[in-house]
ROSE-386055 format. One record per atom (N, C-alpha, C, O): residue in three letters; x, y, z. Coordinates in steps of 0.02 Angstrom, whole numbers, plus 50000, padded with zeros to 5 digits. Atoms other than C-alpha are relative to their C-alpha. Example, Ala and Ser with C-alpha at 12.3 -4.5 7.8 and 13.67 -1.06 7.14 Angstrom:
BEGIN
Ala500454994150000/Ala506154977550390/Ala500455006050000/Ala500975005950033/Ser499584994149997/Ser506844994750357/Ser499615005550037/Ser499865011050045/
END
This chain:
BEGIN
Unk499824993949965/Unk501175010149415/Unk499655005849966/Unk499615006049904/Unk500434993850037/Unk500135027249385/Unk500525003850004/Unk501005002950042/Unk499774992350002/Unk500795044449334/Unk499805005350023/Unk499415005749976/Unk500444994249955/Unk500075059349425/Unk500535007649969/Unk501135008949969/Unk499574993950021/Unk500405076449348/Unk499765005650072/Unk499195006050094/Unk500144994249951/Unk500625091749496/Unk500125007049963/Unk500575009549929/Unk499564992550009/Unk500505108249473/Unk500065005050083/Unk499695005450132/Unk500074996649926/Unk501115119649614/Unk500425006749973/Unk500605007749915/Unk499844993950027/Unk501805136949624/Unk500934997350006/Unk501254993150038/Unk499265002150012/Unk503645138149560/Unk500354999750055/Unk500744994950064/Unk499454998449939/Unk504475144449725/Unk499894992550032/Unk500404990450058/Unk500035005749957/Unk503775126849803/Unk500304993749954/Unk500474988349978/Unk499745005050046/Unk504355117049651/Unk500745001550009/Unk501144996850006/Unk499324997249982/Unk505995127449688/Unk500294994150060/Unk500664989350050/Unk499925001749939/Unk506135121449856/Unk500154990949995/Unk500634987450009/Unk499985008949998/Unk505605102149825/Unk500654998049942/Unk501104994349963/Unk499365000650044/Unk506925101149677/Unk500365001150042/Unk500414995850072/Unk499655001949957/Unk508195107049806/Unk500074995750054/Unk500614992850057/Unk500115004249963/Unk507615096949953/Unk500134992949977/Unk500294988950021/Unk499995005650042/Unk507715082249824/Unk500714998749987/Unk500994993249985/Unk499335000050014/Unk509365087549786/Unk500574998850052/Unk501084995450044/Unk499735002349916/Unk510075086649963/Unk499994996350002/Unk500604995450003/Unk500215006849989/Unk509565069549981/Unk500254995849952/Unk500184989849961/Unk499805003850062/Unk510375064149808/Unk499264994849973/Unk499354988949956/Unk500595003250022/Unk508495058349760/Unk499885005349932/Unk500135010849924/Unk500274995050057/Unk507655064949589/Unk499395001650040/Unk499294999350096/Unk500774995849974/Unk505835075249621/Unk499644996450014/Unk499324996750066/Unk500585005449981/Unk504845060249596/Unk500114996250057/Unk499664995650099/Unk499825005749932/Unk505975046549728/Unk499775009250063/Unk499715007450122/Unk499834997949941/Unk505855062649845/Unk499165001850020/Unk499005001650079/Unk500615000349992/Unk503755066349809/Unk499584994350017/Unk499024994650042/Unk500275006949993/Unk503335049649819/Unk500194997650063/Unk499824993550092/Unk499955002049923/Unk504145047449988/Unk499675004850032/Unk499315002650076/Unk500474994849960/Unk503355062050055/Unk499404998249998/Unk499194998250056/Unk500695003150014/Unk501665055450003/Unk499884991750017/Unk499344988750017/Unk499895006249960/Unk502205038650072/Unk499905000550086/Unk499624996950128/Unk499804999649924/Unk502615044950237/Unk499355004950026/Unk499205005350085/Unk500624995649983/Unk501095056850242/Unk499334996050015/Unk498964998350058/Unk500315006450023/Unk499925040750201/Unk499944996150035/Unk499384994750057/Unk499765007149973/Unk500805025750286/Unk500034999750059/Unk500605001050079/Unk499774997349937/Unk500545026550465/Unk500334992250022/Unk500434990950081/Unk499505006449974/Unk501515008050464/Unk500765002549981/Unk501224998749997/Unk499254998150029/Unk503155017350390/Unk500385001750061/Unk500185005450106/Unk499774997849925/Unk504485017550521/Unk500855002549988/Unk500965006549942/Unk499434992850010/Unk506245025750523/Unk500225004350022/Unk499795005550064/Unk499664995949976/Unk507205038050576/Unk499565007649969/Unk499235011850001/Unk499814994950052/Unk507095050250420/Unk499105000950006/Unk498815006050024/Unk500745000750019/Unk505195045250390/Unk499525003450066/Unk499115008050065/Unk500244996749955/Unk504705047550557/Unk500145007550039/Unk499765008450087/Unk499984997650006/Unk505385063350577/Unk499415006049943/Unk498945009949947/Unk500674998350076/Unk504555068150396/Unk499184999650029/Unk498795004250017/Unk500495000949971/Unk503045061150489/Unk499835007350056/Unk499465012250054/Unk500294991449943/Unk502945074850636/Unk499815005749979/Unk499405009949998/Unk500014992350020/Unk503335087550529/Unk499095003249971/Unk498785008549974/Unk500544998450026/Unk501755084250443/Unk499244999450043/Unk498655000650032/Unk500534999849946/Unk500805081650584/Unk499935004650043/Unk499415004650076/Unk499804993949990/Unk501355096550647/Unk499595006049958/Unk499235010449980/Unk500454994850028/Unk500665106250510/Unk499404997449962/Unk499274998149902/Unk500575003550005/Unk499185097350511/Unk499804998049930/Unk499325000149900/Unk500075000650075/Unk499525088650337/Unk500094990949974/Unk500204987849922/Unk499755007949981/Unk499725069950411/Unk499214995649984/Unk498674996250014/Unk500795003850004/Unk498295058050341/Unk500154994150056/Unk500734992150061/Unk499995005249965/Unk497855043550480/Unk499324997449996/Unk498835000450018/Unk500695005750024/Unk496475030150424/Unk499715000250062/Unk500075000150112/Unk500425004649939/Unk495175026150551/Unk500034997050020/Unk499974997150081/Unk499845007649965/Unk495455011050576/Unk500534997749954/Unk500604999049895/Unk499455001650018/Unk496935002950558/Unk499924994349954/Unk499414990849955/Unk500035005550050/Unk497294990750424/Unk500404993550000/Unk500944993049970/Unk499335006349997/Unk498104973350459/Unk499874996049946/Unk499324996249920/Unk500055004550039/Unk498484960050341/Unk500014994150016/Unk500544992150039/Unk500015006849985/Unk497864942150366/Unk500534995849999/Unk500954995649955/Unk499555006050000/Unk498834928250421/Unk500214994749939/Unk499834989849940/Unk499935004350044/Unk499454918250280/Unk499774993449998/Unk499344991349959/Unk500165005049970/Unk499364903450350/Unk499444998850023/Unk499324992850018/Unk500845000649995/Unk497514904850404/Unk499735003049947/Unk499155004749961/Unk500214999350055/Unk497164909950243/Unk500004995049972/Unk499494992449951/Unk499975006350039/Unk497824895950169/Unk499504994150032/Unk499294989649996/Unk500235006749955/Unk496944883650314/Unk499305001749981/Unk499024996549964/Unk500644997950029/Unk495264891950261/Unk499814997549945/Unk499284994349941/Unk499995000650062/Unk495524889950086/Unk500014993149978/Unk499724992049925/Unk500145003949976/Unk495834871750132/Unk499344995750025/Unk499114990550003/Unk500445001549984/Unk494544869650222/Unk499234999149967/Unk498794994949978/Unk500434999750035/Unk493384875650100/Unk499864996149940/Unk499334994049916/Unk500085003750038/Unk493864867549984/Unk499854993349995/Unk499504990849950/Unk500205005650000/Unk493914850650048/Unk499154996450014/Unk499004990550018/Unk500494998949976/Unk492144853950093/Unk499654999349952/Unk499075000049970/Unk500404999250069/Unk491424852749911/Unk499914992549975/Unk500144987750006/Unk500285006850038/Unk490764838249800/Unk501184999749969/Unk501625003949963/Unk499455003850023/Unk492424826449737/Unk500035000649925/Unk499514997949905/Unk499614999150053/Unk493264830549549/Unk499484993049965/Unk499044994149923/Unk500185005850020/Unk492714811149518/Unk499284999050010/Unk498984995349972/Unk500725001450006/Unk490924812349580/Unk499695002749966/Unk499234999749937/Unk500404993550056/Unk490344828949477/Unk500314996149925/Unk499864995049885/Unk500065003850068/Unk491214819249312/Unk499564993349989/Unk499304991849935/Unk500365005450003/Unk490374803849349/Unk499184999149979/Unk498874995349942/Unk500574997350023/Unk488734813149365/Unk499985000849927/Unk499584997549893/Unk500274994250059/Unk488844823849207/Unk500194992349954/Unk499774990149915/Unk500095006150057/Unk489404807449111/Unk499304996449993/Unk499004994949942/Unk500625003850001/Unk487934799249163/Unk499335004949975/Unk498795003049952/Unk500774997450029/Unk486724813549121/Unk499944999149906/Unk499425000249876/Unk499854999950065/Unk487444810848930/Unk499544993749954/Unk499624993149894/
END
């Protein structure tokens, strides 16, 4: 996990400390969701998506280009499989290298 130092002007450090405080979150659980929800356009929710408009609203909402999915497990694994069984045999590459001895 990284550390990230901010500096911002006090009145907005004011603000996020209270906002933080409303929520019964410390600064960091309440910056770190804000920067989650600003980020994540898979984050879904009530609270988040709200949080979401707002920042899209004041034009402060990042959205990737292209969207990002994560491979099928399971055809990962059948690949990985596949490839593998696709190679020289454990017993033929020792058999070789004994014999080059």
């Amino acid at each position: 996990m990284s550390q990230v130092s901010w500096r911002a002007a006090d009145e907005l450090v004011h603000r996020v400390r209270q906002a933080a405080a409303q929520r019964g979150e410390s600064m960091n659980e309440f910056i770190t969701r804000v920067l989650d929800a600003a980020t994540d356009p898979d984050l879904a929710g009530d609270e988040n998506a709200r949080l979401r408009e707002r920042l899209r609203r004041a034009g402060l909402l990042w959205e990737p280009e292209t969207p990002t999915t994560r491979p099928d497990p399971a055809a990962v694994t059948a690949a990985a499989r596949r490839a593998a069984a696709s190679g020289p045999l454990a017993a033929d590459l020792i058999r070789e290298e004994r014999g080059r001895r």
